[in-house]
One Martini backbone bead per residue (centre of mass of N, CA, C, O) as a GRO file, in nm:
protein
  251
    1UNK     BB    1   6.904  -2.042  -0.468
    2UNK     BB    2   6.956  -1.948  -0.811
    3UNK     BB    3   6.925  -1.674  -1.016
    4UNK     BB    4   6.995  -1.551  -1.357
    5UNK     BB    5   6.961  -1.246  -1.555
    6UNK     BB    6   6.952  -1.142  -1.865
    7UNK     BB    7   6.952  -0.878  -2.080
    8UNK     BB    8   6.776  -0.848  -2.395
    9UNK     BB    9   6.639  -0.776  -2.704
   10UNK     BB   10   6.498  -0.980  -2.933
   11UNK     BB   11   6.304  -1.054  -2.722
   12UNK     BB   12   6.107  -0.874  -2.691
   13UNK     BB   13   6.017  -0.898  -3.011
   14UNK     BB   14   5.878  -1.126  -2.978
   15UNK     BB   15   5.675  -1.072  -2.732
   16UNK     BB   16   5.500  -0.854  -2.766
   17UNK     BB   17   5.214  -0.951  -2.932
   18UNK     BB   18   5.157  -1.125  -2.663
   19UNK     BB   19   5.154  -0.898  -2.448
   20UNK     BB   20   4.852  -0.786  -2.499
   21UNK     BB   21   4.762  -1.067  -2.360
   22UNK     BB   22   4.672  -1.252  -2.094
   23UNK     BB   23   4.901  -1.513  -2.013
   24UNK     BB   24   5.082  -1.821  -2.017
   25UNK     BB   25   5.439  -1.897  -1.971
   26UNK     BB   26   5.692  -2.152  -2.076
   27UNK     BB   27   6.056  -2.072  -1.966
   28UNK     BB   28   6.307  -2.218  -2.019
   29UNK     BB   29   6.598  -2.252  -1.961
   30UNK     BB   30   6.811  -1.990  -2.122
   31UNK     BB   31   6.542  -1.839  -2.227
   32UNK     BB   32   6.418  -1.585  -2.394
   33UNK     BB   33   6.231  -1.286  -2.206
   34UNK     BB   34   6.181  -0.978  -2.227
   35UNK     BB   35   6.503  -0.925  -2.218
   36UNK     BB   36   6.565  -1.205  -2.077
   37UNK     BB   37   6.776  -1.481  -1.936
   38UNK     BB   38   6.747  -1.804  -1.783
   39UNK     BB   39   6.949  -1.933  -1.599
   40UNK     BB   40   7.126  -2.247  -1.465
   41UNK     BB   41   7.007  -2.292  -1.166
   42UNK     BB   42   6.922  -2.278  -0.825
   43UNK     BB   43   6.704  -2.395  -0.574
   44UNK     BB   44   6.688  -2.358  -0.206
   45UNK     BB   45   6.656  -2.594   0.053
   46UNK     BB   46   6.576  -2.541   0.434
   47UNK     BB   47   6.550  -2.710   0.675
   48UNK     BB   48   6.408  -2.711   1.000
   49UNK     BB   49   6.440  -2.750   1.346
   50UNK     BB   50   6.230  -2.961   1.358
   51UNK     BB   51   6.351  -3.139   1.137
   52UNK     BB   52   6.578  -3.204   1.272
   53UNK     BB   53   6.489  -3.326   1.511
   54UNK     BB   54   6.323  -3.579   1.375
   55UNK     BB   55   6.596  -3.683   1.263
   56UNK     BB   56   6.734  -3.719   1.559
   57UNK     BB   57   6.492  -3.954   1.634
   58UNK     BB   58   6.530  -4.141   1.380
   59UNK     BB   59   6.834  -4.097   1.238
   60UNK     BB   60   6.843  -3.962   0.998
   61UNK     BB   61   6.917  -3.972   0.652
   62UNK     BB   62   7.069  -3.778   0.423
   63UNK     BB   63   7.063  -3.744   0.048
   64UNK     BB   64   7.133  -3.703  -0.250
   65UNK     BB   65   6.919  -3.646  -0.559
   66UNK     BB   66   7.052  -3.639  -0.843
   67UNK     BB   67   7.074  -3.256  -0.968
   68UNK     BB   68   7.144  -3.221  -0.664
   69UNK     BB   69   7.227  -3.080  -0.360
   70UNK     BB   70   7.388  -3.169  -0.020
   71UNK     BB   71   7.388  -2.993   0.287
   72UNK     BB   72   7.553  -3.173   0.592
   73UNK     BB   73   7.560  -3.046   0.931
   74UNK     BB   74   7.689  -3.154   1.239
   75UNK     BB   75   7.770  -3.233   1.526
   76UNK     BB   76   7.968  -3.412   1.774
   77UNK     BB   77   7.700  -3.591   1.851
   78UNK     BB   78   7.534  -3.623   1.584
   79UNK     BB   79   7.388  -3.359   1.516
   80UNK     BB   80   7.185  -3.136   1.339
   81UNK     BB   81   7.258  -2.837   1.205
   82UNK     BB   82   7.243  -2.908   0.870
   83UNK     BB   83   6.995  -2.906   0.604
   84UNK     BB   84   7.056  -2.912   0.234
   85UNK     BB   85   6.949  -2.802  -0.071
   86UNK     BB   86   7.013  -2.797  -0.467
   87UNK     BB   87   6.813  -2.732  -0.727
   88UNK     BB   88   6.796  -2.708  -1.075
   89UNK     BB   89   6.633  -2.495  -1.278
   90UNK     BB   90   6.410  -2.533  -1.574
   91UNK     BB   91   6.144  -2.346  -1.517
   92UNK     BB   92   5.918  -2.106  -1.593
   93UNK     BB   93   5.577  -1.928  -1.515
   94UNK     BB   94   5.427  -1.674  -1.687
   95UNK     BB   95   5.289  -1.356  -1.692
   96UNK     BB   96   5.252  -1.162  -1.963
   97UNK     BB   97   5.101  -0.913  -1.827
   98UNK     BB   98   5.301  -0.888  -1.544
   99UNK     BB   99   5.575  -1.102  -1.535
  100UNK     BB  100   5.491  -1.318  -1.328
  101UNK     BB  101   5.596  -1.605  -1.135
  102UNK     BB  102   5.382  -1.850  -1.091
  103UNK     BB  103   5.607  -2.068  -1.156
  104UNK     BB  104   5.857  -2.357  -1.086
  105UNK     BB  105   6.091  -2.567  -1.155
  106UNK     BB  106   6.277  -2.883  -1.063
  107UNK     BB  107   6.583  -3.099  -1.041
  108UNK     BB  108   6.552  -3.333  -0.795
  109UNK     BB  109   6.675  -3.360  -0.463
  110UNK     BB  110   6.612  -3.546  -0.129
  111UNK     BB  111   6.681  -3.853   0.072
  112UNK     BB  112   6.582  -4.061   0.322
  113UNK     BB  113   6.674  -4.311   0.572
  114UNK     BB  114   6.604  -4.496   0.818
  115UNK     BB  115   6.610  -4.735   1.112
  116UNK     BB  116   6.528  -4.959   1.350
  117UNK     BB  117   6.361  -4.793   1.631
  118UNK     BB  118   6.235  -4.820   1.908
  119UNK     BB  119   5.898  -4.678   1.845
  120UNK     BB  120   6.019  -4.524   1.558
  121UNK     BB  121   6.095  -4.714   1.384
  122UNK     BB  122   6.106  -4.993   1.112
  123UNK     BB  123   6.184  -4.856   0.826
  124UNK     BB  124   6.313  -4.674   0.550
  125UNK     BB  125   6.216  -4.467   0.271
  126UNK     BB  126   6.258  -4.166   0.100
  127UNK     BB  127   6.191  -3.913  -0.156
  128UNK     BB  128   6.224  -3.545  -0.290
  129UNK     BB  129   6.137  -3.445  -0.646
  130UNK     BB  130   6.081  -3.239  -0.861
  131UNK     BB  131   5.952  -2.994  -0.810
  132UNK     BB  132   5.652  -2.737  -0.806
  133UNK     BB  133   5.589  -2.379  -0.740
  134UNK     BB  134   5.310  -2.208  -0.658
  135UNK     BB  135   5.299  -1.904  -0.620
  136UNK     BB  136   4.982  -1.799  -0.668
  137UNK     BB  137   4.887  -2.062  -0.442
  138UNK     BB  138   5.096  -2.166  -0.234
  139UNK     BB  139   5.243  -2.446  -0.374
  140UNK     BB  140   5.404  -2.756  -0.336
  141UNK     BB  141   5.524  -3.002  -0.541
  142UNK     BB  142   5.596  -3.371  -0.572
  143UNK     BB  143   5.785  -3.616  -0.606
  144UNK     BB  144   5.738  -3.952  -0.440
  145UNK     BB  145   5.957  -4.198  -0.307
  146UNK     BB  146   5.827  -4.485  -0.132
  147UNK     BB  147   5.829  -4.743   0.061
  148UNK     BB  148   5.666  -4.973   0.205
  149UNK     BB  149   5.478  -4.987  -0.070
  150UNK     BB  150   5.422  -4.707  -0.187
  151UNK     BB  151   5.599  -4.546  -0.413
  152UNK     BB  152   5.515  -4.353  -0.701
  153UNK     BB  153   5.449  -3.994  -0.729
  154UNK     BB  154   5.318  -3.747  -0.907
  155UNK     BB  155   5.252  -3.451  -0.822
  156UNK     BB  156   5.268  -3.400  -0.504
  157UNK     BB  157   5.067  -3.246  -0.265
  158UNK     BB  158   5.275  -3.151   0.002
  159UNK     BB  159   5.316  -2.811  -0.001
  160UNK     BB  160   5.250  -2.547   0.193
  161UNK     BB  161   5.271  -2.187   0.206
  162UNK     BB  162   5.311  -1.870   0.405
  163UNK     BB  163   5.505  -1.716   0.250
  164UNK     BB  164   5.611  -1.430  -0.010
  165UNK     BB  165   5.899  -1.251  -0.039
  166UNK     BB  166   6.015  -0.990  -0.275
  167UNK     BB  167   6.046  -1.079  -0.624
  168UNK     BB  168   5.812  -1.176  -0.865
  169UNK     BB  169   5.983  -0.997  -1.152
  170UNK     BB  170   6.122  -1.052  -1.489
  171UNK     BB  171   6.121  -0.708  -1.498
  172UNK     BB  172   6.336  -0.657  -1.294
  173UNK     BB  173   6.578  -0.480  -1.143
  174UNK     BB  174   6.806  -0.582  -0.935
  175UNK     BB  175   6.930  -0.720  -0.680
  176UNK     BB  176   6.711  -1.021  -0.549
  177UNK     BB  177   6.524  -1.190  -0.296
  178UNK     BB  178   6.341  -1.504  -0.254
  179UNK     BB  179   6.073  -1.617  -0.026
  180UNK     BB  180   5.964  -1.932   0.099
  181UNK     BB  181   5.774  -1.976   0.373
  182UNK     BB  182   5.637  -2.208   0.624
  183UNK     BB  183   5.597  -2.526   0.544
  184UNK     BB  184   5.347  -2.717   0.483
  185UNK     BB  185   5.196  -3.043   0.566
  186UNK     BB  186   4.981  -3.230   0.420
  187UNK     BB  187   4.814  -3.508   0.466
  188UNK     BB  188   4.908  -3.697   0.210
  189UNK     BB  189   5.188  -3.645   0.285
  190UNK     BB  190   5.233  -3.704   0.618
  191UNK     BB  191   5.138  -4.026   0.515
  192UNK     BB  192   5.393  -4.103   0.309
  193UNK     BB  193   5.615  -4.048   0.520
  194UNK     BB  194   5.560  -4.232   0.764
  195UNK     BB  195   5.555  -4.504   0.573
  196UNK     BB  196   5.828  -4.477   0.439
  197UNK     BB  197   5.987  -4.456   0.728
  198UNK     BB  198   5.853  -4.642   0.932
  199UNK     BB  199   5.687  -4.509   1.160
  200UNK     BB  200   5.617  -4.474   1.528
  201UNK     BB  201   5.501  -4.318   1.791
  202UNK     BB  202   5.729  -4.151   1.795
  203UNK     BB  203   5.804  -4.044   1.508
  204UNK     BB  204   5.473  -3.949   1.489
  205UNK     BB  205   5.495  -3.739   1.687
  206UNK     BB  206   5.738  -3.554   1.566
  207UNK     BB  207   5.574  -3.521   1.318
  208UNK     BB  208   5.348  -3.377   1.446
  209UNK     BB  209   5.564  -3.163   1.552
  210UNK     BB  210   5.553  -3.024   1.265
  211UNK     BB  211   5.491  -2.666   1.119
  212UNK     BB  212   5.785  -2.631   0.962
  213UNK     BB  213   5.990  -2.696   0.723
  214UNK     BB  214   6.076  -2.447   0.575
  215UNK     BB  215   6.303  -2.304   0.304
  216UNK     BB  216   6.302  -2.111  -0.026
  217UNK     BB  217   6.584  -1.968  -0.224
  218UNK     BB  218   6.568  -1.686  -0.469
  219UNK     BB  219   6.868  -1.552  -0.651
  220UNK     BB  220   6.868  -1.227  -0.842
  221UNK     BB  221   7.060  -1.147  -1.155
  222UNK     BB  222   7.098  -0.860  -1.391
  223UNK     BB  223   7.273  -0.902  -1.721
  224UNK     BB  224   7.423  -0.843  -1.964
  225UNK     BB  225   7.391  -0.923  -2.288
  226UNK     BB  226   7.583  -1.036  -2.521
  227UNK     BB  227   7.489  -0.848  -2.723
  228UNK     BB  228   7.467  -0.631  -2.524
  229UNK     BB  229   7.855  -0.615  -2.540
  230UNK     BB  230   7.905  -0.634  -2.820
  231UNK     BB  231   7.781  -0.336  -2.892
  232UNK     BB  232   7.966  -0.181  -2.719
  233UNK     BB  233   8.234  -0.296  -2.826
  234UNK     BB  234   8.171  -0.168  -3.106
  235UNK     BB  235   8.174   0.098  -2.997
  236UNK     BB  236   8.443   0.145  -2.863
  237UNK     BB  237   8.580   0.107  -3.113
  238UNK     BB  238   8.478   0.335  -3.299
  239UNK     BB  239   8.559   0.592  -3.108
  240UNK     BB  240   8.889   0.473  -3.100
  241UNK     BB  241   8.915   0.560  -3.425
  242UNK     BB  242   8.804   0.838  -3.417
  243UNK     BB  243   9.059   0.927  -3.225
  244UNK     BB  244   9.273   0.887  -3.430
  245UNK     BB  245   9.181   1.043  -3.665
  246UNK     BB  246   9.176   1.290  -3.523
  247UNK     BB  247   9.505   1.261  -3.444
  248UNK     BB  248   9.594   1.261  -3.725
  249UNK     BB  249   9.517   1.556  -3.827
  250UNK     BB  250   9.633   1.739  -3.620
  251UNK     BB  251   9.948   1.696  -3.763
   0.00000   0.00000   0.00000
């Protein structure tokens, strides 16, 4: 997962006066704060290596949903090497008073689903979509569409974090990248995992020997904004004027 921050001028005069109360502000990709600007870029999410066992006892298959990207890698004999997803950043939501990334959303995601399996799925499918990741208390939210007639959750409370490394502040400057680690799974979503993939006792004997679902990783980088790129541009011709101007007169 991805993120480009660039610096801007203009957007600091916007919110000086709100800075001043310590508050919660939510701001879209694109949109300006604080002299920053956050592209839409992709929060990347690579599943562990416990969930690939699983993926691999129950045969399940992996597939991107919406505006993710899904990557995935077997060997020789078709066990899974690498599952990954990368979707896209819609949000942050900033502390305006310390500037930290309090959570951000994403959308797309992820969808699963198993085939009939003696003792293991009776045959299911589930996806796992629009993430909502809350960095202050350490919980990851997801939209969670399920088989075998779970349905469709909003915002369902999925995994705990249990660990988050690096710079989770917007007025950071230079490249740093953001883990959050550990991603363990509550009881609510475990046991709609099993329903909707159609776990049977060998399936989820394997998933509940998952205690790390995986990792996402957000990489920031500041960029001068185009205004102040523009800015430096007209100062540079106006030097490169006055430097003509200059030997212009002394000849």
């Amino acid at each position: 997962m991805t993120l480009r921050f660039k610096q801007g001028m203009a957007a600091s005069m916007l919110v000086a006066a709100g800075m001043a109360q310590a508050a919660s502000v939510t701001i879209p990709t694109g949109t300006a704060y604080n002299g920053l600007v956050l592209e839409p870029k992709a929060a990347h999410f690579s599943f562990s290596a416990d969930v690939l066992g699983t993926l691999d006892t129950a045969k399940t298959s992996v597939a991107s949903y919406g505006a993710a990207n899904t990557t995935v890698l077997k060997d020789t004999d078709g066990f899974y090497i690498e599952a990954a997803e990368s979707a896209p950043i819609t949000s942050l939501t900033i502390d305006t008073g310390t500037g930290s990334v309090q959570s951000f959303t994403t959308t797309g995601g992820f969808s699963l689903s198993t085939p009939t399996l003696k003792n293991v799925s009776s045959g299911g499918s589930l996806t796992v979509t629009d993430l909502n990741i809350d960095l202050a208390n350490k919980k990851v939210y997801a939209t969670l569409i399920g088989g075998n007639g779970v349905g469709t959750f909003n915002h369902l409370y999925l995994w705990d974090i249990a660990s988050i490394t690096g710079v989770t502040n917007v007025q950071s400057t230079g490249t740093y990248t953001t883990t959050l680690a550990g991603l363990s799974i509550t009881t609510e979503g475990f046991n709609k995992f099993a329903t909707s993939l159609g776990l049977l006792n060998l399936g989820k004997s394997a998933l509940v020997g998952v205690t790390d679902y995986g990792t996402i990783t957000v990489v920031a980088v500041p960029e001068p904004s185009t205004s102040v790129l523009m800015g430096l541009g007209l100062a540079g011709l106006l030097i490169s004027k006055r430097r003509r101007q200059g030997r212009s007169l002394g000849r």
